[in-house]
C-alpha positions in Angstrom: -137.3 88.5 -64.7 -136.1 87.2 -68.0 -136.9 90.0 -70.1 -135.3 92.2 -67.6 -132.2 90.5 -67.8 -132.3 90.4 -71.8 -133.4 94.5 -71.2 -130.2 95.2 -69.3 -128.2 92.9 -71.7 -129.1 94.9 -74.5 -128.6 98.3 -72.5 -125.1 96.9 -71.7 -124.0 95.9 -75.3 -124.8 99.5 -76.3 -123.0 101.0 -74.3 -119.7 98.8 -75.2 -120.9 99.6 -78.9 -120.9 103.9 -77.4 -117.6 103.4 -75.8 -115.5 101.3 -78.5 -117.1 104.0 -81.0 -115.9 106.8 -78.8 -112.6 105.6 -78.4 -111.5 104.8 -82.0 -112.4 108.3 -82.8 -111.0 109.9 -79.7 -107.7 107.8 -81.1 -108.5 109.0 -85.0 -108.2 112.6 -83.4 -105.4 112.3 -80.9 -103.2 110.6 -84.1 -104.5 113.5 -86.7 -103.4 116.1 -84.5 -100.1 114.5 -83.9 -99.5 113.7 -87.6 -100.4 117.8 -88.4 -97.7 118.4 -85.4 -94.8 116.3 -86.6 -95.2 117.2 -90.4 -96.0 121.0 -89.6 -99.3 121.5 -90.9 -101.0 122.3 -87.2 -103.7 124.8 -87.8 -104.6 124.3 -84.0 -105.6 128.2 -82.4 -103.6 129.4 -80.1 -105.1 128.5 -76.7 -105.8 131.3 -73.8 -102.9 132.5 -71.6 -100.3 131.9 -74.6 -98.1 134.2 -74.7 -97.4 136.6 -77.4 -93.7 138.2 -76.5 -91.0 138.3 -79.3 -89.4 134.9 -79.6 -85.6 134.4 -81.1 -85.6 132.2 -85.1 -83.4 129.7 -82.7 -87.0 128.8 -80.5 -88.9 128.3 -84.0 -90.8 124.8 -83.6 -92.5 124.8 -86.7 -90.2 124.0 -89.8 -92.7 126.8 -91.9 -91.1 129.1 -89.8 -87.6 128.0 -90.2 -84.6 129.4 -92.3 -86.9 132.0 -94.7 -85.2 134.6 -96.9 -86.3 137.9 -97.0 -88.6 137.1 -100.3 -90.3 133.9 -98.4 -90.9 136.3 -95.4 -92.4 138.8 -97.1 -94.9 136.1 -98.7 -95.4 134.7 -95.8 -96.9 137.7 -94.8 -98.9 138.3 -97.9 -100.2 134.5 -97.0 -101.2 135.2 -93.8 -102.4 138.3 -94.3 -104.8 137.2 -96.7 -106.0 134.1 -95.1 -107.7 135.9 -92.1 -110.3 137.7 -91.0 -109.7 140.8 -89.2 -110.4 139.5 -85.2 -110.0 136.2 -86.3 -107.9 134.1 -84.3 -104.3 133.0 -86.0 -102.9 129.3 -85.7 -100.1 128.7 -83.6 -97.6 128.4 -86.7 -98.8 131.5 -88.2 -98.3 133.3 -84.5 -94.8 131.7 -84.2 -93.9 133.7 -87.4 -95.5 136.7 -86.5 -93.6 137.0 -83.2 -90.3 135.9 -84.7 -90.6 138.3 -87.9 -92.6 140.9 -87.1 -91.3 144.4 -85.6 -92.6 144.1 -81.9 -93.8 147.3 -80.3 -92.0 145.8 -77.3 -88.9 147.6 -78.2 -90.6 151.1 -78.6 -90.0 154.8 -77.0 -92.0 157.1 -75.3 -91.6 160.0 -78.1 -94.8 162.8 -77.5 -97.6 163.4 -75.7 -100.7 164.4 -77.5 -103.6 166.2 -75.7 -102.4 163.9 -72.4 -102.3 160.8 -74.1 -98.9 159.4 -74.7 -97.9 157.9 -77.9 -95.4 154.9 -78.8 -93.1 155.0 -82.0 -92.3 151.6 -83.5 -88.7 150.9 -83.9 -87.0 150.2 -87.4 -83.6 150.1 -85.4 -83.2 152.8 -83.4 -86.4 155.2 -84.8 -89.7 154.8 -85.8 -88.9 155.0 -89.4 -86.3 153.1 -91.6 -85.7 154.3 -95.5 -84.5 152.5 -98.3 -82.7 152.8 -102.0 -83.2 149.7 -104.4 -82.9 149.2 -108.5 -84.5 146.3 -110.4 -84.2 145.9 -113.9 -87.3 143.8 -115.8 -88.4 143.9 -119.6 -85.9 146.1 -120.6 -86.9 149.1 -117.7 -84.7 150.0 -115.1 -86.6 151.4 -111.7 -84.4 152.9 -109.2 -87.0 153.1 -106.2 -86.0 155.1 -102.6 -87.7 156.6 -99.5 -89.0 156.4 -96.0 -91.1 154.2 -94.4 -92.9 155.6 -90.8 -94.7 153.8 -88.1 -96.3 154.7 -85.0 -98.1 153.2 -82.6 -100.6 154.3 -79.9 -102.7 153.1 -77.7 -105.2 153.1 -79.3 -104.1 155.4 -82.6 -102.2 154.2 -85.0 -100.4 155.8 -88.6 -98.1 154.3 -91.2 -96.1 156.9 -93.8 -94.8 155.9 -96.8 -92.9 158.6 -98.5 -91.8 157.2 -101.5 -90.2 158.2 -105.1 -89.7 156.0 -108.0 -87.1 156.9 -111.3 -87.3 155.0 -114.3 -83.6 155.1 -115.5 -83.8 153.5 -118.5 -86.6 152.0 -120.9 -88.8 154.8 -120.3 -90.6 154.7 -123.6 -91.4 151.4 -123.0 -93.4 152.4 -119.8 -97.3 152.5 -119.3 -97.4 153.4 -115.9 -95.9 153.5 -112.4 -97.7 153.2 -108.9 -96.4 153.5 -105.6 -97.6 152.0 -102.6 -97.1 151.4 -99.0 -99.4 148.6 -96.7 -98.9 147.8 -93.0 -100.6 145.3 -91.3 -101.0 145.0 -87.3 -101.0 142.2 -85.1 -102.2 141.8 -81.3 -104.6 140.5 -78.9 -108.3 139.9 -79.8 -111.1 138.6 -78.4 -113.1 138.6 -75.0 -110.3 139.1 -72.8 -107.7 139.7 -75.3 -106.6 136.0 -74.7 -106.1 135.3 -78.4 -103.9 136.7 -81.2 -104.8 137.5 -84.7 -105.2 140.4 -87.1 -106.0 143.7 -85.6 -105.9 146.2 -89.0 -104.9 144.9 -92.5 -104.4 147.6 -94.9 -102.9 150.5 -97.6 -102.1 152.9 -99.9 -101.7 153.8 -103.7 -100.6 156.4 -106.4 -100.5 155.7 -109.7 -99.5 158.0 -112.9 -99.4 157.1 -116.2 -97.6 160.3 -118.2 -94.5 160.2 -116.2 -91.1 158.7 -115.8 -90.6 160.0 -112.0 -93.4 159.7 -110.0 -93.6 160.8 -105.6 -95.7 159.4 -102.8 -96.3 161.3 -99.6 -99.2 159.6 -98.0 -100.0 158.6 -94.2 -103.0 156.5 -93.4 -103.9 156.3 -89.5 -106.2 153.8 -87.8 -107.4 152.7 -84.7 -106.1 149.5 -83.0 -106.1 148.6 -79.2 -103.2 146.6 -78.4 -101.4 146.4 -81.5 -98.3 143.9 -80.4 -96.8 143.6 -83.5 -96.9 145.5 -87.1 -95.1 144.8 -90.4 -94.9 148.0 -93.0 -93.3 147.8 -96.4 -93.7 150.1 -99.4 -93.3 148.8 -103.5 -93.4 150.5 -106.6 -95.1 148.6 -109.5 -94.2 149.1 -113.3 -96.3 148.2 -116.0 -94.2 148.2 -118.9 -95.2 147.1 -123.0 -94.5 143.6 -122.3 -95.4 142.8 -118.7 -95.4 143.8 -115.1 -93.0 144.1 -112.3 -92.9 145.1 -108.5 -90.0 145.9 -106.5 -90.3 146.1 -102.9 -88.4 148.5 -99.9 -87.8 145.5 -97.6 
């Protein structure tokens, strides 16, 4: 009877030793994830059932996310963009920009059908295409950079259009080459279910010349997406000059 009572002893001071273990690091955990929420580092994934409708800059929770220009949005983007996977679920900060920043096909308008299937354009205001006219000056070249930017979203078809056109207006012997480009990226629901949000297409376009001063871009790119929520298109021109490189970008 003895050794049974030391046996059960023993079986009883391990598990006090398994639940004091299990506790301190169920409290390690519990104060990590608070610390990540309170300072804005959270890289928690979005959980099931979350929902991924526009939100306004005034519901922004995470301070990341708060009070960007338009040159920390756009590397934002870039950041996120090149952090994930395609399919690969986002964090819940990195979803809380994409629904705050990023042009929602929420606000889109029946515009065609094509062989029975209709088709969704993307709104850049109050079409599915927004242009743009913008000058940068940089070691001693002057770019003066305009065009169109297109979208348009289907369900399950997609296409971006950049149609773009880029003068050098000065410094032009000092130039080595220009290239255009346009990129969109798409944003939606993934996985079993489509209970999660991530990256749905990531991608681009180029044209380069180096023996002139004006140089055009008329390119489209489609791909296929199934429920693209949210897509963010921009075009640049890049200038390689004698002395160093520069980009200037549509939006």
């Amino acid at each position: 009877m003895y050794k049974n009572i030391k046996k059960f002893g023993a079986l009883f001071l391990s598990l006090l030793l398994v639940i004091g273990v299990s506790s301190q690091l169920t409290s390690k955990v519990f104060a990590e994830e608070k610390a990540e929420i309170i300072d804005g580092s959270d890289d928690t994934k979005v959980e099931e059932g979350t929902s991924f409708e526009p939100i306004e800059q005034s519901e922004i929770q995470y301070e990341v996310n708060k009070n960007l220009s338009e040159e920390q949005i756009r590397e934002r983007f870039e950041q996120i963009n090149s952090t994930y996977e395609i399919q690969e679920p986002f964090s819940e900060k990195d979803t809380e920009f994409v629904r705050v920043y990023a042009p929602s096909t929420a606000s889109v308008d029946d515009t065609e059908t094509n062989n029975g299937i209709q088709t969704m354009s993307l709104k850049f205001g109050n079409s599915n295409s927004e242009s743009f006219s913008k000058t940068k000056t940089a070691y001693g070249v002057t770019v003066k950079f305009t065009g169109t930017v297109y979208v348009n979203i289907g369900l399950v078809n997609n296409s971006y259009r950049g149609k773009t056109k880029a003068v050098i207006t000065s410094g032009g012997s000092k130039v080595n080459s220009i290239k255009l480009g346009v990129t969109n990226s798409a944003y939606g629901a993934i996985g079993g279910g489509g209970t999660r949000f991530g990256l749905v297409y990531n991608g681009g376009t180029t044209s380069t010349t180096k023996t002139q001063t004006t140089w055009n871009m008329d390119k489209t790119v489609k791909y296929t997406g199934v429920a693209v929520v949210y897509t963010h298109t921009d075009a640049y021109v890049q200038v390689a000059t004698k002395t160093g490189t520069f980009n200037k970008y549509a939006f």
